[in-house]
CHARMM-style PDB file with segment names, atoms N, HN, CA, C and O in Angstrom:
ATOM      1  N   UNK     1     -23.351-137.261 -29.347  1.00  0.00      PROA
ATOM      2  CA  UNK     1     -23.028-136.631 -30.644  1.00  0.00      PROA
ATOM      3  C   UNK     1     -23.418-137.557 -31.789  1.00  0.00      PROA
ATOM      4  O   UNK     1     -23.474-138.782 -31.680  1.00  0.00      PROA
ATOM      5  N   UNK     2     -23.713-136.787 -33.023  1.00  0.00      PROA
ATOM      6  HN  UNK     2     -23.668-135.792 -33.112  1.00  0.00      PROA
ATOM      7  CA  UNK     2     -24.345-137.703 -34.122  1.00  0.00      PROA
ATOM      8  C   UNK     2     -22.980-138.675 -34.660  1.00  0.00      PROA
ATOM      9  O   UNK     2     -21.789-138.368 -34.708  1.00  0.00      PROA
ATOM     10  N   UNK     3     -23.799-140.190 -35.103  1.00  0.00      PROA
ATOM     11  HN  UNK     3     -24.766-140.440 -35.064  1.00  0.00      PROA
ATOM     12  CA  UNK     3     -22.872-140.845 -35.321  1.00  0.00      PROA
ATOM     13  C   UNK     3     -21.950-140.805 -36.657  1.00  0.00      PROA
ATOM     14  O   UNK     3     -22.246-140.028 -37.565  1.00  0.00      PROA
ATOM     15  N   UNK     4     -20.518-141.895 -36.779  1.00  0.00      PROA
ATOM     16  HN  UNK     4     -20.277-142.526 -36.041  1.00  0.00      PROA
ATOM     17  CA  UNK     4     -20.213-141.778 -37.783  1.00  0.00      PROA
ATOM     18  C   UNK     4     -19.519-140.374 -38.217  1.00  0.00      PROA
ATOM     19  O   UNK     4     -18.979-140.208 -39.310  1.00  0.00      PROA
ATOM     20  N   UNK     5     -19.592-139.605 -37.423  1.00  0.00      PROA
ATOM     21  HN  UNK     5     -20.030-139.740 -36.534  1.00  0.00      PROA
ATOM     22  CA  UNK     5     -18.518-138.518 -37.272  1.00  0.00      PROA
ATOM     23  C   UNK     5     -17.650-138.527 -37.857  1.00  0.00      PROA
ATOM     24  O   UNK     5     -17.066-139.398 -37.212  1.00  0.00      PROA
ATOM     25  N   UNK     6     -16.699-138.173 -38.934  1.00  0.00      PROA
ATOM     26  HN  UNK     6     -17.173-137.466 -39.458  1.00  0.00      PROA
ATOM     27  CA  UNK     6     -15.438-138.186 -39.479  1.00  0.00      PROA
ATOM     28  C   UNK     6     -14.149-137.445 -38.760  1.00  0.00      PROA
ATOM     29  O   UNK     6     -14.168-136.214 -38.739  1.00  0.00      PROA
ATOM     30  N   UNK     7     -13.170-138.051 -38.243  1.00  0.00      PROA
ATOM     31  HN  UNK     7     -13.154-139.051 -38.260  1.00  0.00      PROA
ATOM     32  CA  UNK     7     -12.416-137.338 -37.214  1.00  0.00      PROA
ATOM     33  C   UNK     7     -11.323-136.369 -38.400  1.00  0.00      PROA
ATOM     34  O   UNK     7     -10.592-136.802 -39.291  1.00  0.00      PROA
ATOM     35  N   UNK     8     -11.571-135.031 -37.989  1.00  0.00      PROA
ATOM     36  HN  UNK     8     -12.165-134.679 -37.265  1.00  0.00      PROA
ATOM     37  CA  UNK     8     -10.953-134.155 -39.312  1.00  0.00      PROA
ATOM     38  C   UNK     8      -9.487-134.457 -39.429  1.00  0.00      PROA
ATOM     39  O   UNK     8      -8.612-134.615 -38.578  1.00  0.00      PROA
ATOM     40  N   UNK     9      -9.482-134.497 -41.124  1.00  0.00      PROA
ATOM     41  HN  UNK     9     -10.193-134.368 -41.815  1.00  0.00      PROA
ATOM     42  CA  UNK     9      -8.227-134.794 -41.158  1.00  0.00      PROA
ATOM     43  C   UNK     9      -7.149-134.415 -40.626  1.00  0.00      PROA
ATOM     44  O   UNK     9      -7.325-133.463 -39.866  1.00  0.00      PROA
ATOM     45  N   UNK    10      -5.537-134.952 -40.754  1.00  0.00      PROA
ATOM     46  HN  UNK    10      -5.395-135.725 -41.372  1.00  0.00      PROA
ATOM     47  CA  UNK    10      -4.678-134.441 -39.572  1.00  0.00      PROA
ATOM     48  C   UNK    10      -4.262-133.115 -40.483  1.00  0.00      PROA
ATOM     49  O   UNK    10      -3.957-133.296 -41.662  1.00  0.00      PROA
ATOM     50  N   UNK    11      -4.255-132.034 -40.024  1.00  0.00      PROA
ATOM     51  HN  UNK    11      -4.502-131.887 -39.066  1.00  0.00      PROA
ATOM     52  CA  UNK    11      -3.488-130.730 -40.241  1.00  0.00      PROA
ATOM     53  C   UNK    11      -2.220-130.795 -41.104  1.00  0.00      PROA
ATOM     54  O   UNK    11      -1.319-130.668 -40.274  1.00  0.00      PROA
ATOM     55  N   UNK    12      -1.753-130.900 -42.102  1.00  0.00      PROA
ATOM     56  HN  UNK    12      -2.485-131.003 -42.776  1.00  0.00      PROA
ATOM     57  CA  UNK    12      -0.307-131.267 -42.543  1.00  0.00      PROA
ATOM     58  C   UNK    12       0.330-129.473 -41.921  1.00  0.00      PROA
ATOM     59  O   UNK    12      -0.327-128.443 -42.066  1.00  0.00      PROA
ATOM     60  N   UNK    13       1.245-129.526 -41.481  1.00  0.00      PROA
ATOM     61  HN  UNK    13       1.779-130.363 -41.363  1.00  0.00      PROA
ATOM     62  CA  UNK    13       1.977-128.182 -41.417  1.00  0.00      PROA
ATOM     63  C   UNK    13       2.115-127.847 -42.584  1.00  0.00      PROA
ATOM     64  O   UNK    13       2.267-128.750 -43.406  1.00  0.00      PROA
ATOM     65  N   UNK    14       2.106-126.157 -43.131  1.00  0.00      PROA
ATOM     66  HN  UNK    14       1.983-125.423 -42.463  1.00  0.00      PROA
ATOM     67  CA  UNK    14       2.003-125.665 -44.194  1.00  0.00      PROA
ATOM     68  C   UNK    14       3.452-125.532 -44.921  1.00  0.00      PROA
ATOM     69  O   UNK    14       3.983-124.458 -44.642  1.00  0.00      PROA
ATOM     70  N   UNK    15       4.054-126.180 -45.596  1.00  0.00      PROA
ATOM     71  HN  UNK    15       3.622-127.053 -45.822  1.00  0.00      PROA
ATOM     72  CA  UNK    15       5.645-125.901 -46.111  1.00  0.00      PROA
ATOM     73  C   UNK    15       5.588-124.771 -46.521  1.00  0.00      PROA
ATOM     74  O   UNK    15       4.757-124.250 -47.266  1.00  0.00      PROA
ATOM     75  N   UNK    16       6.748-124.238 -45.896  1.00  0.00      PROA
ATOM     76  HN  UNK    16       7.423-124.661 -45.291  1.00  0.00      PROA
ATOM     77  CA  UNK    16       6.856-122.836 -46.902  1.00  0.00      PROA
ATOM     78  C   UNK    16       7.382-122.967 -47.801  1.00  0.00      PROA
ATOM     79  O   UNK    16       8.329-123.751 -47.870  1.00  0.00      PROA
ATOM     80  N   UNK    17       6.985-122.283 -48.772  1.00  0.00      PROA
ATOM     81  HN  UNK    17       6.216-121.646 -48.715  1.00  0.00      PROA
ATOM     82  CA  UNK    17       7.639-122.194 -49.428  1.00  0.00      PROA
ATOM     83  C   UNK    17       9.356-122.112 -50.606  1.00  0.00      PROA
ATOM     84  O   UNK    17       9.734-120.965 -50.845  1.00  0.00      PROA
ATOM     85  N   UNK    18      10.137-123.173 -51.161  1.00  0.00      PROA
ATOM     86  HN  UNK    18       9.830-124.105 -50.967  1.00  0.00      PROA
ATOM     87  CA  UNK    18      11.219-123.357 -50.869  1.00  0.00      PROA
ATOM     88  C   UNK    18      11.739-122.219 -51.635  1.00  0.00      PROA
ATOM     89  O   UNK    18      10.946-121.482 -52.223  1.00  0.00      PROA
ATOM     90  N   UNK    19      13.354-121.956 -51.691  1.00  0.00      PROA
ATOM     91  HN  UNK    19      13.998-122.554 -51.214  1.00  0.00      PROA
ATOM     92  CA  UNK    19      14.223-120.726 -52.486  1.00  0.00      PROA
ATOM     93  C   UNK    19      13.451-119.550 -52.252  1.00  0.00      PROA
ATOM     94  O   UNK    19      13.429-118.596 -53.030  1.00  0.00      PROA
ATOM     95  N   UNK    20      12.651-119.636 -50.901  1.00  0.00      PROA
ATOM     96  HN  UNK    20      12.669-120.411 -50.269  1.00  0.00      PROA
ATOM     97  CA  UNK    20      12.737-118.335 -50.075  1.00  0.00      PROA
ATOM     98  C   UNK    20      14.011-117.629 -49.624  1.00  0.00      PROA
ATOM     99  O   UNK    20      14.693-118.430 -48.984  1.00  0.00      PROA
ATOM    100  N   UNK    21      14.575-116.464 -49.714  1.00  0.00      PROA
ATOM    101  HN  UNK    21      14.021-115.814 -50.234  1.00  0.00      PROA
ATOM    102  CA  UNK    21      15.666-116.081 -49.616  1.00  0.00      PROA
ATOM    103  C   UNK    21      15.656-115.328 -48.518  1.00  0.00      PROA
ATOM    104  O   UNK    21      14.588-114.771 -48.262  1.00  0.00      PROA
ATOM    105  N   UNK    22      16.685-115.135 -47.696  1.00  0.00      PROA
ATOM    106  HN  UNK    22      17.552-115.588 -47.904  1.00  0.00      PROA
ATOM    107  CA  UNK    22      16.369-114.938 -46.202  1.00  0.00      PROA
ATOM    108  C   UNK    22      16.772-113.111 -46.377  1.00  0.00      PROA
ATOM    109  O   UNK    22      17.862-112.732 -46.806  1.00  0.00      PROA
ATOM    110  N   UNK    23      15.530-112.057 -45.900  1.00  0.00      PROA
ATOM    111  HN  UNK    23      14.644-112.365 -45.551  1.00  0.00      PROA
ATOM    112  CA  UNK    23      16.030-110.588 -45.751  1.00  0.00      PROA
ATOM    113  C   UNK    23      17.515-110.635 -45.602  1.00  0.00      PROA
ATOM    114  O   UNK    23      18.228-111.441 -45.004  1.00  0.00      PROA
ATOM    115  N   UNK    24      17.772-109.670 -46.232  1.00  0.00      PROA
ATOM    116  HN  UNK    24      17.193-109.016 -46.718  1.00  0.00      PROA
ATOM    117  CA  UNK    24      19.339-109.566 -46.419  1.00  0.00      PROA
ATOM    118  C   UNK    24      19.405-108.885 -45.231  1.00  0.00      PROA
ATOM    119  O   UNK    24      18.495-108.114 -44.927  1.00  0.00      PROA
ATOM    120  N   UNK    25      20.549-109.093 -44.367  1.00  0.00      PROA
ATOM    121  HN  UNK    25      21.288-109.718 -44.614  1.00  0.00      PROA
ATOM    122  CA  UNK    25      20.573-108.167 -43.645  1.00  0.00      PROA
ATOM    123  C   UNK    25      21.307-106.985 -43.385  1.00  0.00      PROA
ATOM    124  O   UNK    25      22.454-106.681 -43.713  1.00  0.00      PROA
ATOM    125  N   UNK    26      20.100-106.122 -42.478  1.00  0.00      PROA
ATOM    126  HN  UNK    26      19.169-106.369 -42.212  1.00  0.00      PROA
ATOM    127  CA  UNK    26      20.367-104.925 -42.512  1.00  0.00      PROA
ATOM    128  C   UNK    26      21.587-103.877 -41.749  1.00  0.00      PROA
ATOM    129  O   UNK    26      21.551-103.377 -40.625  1.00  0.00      PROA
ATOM    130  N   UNK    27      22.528-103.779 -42.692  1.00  0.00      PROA
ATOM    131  HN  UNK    27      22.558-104.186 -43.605  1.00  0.00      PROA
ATOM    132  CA  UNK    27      23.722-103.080 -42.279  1.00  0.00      PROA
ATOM    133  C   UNK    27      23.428-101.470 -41.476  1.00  0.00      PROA
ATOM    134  O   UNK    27      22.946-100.498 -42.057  1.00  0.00      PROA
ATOM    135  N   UNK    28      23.689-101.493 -40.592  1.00  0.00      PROA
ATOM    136  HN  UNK    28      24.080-102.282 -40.120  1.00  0.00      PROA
ATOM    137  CA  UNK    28      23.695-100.366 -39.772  1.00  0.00      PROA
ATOM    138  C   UNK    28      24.078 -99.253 -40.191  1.00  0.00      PROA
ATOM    139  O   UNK    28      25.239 -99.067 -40.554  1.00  0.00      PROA
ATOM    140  N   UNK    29      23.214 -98.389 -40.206  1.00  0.00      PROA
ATOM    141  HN  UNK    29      22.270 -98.541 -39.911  1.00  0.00      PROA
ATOM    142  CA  UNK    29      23.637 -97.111 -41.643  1.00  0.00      PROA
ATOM    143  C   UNK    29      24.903 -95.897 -40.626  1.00  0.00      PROA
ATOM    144  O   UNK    29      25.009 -95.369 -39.519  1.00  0.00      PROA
ATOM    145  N   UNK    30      25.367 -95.961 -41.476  1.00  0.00      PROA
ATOM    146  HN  UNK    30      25.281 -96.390 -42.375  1.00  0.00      PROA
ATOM    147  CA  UNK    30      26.664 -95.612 -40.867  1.00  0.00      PROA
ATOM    148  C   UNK    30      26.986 -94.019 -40.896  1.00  0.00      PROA
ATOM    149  O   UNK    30      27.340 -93.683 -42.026  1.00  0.00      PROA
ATOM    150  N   UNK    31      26.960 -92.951 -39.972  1.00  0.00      PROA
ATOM    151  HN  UNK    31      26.672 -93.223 -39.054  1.00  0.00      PROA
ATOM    152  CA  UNK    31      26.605 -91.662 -40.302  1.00  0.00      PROA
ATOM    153  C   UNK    31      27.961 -91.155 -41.378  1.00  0.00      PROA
ATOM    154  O   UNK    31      29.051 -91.712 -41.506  1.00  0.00      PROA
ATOM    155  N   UNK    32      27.412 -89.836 -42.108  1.00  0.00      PROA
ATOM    156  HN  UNK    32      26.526 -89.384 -42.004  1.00  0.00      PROA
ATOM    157  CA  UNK    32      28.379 -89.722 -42.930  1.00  0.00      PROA
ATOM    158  C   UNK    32      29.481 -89.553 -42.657  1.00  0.00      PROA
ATOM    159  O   UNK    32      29.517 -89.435 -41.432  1.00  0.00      PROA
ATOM    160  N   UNK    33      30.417 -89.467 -43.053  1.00  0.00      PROA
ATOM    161  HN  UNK    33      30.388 -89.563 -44.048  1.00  0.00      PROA
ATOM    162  CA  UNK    33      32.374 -89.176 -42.724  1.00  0.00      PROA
ATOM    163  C   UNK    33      32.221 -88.002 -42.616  1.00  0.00      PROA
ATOM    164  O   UNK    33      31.316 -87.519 -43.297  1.00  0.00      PROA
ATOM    165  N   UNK    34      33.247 -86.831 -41.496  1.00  0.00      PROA
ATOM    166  HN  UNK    34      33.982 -87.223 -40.943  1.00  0.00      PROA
ATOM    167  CA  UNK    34      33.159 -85.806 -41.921  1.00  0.00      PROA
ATOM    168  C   UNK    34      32.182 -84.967 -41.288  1.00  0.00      PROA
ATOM    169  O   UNK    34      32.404 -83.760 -41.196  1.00  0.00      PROA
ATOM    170  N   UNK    35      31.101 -85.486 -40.833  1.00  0.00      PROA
ATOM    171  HN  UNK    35      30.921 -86.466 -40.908  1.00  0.00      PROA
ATOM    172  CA  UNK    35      30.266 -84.582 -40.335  1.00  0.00      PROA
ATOM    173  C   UNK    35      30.750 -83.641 -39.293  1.00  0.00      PROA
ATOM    174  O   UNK    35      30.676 -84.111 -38.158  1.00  0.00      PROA
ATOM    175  N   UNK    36      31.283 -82.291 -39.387  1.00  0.00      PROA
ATOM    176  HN  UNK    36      31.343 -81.909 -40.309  1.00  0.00      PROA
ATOM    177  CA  UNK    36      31.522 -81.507 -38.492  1.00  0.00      PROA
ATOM    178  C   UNK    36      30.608 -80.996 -37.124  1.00  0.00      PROA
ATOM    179  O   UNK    36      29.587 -80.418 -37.498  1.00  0.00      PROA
ATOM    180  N   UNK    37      30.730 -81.070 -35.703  1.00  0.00      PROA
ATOM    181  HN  UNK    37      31.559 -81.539 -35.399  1.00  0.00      PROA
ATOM    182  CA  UNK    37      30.064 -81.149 -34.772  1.00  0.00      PROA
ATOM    183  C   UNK    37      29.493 -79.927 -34.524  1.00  0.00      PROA
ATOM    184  O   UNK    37      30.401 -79.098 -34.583  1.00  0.00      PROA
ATOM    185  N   UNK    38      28.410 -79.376 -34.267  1.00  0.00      PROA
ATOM    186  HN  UNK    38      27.672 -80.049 -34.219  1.00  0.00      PROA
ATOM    187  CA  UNK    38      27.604 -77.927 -34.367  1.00  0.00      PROA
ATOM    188  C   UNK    38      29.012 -76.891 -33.673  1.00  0.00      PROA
ATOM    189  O   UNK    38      29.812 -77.150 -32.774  1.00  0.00      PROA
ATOM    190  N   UNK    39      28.875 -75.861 -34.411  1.00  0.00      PROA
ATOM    191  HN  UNK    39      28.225 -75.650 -35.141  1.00  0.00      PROA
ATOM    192  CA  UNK    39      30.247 -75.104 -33.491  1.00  0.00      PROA
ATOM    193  C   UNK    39      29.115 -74.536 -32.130  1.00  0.00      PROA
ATOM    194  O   UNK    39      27.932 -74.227 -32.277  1.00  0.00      PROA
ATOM    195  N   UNK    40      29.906 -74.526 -30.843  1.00  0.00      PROA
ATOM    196  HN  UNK    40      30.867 -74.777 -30.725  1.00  0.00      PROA
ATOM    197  CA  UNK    40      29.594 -73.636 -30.114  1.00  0.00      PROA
ATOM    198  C   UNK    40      28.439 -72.074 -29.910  1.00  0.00      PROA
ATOM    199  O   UNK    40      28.866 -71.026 -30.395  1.00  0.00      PROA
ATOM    200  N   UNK    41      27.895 -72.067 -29.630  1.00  0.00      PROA
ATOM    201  HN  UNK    41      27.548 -72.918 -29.237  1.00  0.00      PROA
ATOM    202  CA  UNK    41      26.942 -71.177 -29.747  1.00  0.00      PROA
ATOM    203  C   UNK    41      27.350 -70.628 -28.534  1.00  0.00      PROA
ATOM    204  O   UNK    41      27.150 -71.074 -27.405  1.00  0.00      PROA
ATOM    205  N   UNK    42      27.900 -69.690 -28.846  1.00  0.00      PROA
ATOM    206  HN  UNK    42      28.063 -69.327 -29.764  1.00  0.00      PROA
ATOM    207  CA  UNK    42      28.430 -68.635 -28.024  1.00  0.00      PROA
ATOM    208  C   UNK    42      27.780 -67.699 -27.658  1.00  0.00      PROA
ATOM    209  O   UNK    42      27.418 -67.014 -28.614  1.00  0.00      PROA
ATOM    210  N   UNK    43      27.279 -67.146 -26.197  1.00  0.00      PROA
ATOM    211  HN  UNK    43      27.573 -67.703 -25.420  1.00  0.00      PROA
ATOM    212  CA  UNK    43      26.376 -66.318 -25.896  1.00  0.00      PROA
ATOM    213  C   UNK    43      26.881 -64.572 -26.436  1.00  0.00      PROA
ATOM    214  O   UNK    43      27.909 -63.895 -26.412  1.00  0.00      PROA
ATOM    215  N   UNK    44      25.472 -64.418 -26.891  1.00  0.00      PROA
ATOM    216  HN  UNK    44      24.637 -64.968 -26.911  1.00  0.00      PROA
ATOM    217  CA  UNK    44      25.819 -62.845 -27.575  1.00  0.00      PROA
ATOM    218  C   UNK    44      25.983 -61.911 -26.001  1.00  0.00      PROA
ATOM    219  O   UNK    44      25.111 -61.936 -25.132  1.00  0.00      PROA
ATOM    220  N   UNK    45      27.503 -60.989 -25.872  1.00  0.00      PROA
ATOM    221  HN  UNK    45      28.211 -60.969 -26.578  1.00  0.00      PROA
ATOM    222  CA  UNK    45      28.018 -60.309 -25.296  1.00  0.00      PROA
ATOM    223  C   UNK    45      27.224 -59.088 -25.551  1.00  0.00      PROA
ATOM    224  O   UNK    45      27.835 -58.332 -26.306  1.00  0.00      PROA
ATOM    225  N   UNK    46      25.764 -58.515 -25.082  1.00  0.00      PROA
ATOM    226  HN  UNK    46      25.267 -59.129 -24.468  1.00  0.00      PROA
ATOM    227  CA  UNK    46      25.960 -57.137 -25.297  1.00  0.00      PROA
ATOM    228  C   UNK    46      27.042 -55.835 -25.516  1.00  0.00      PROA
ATOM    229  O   UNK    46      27.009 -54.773 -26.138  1.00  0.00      PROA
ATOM    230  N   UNK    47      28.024 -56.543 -24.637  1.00  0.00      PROA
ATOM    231  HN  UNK    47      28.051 -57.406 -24.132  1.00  0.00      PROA
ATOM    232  CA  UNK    47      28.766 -55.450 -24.206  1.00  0.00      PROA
ATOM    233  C   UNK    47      29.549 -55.212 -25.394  1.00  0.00      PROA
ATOM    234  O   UNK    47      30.305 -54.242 -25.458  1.00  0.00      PROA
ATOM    235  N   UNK    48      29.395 -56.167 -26.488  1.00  0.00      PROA
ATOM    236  HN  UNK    48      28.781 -56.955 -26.436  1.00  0.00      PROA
ATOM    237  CA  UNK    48      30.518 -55.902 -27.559  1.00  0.00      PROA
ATOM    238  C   UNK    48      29.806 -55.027 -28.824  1.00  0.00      PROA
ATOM    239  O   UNK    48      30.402 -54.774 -29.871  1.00  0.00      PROA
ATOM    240  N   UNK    49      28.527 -54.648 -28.548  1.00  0.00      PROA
ATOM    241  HN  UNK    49      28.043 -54.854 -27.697  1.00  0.00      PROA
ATOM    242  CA  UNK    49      28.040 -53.791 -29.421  1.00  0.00      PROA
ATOM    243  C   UNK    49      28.102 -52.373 -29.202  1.00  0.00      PROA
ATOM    244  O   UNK    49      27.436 -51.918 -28.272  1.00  0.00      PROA
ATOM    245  N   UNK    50      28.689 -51.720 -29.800  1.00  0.00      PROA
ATOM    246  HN  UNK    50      29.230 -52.089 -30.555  1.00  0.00      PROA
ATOM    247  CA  UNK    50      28.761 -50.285 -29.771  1.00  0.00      PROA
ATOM    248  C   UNK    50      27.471 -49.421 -29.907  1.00  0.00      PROA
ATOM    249  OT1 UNK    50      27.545 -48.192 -29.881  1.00  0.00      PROA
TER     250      UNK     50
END
């Protein structure tokens, strides 16, 4: 290899950036209060139609 080569400089690790603020975290969305459960679907009785 050609001489006099310069051995590349050392890599500094990249700082991140400081008073980065960490994702707030995410509260589990909570279903609404109250939600009433589908009523029953009750099979239509021919027999109740006249």
């Amino acid at each position: 290899p050609t001489m006099n080569v310069e051995t590349a400089p050392v890599q500094e690790p990249v700082m991140p950036t400081m008073n980065v603020e960490p994702a707030p975290v995410q509260e589990p969305v909570t279903p609404t209060m109250n939600v009433e459960p589908a009523p029953v679907q009750e099979p239509n009785d021919n027999s109740e139609i006249l």
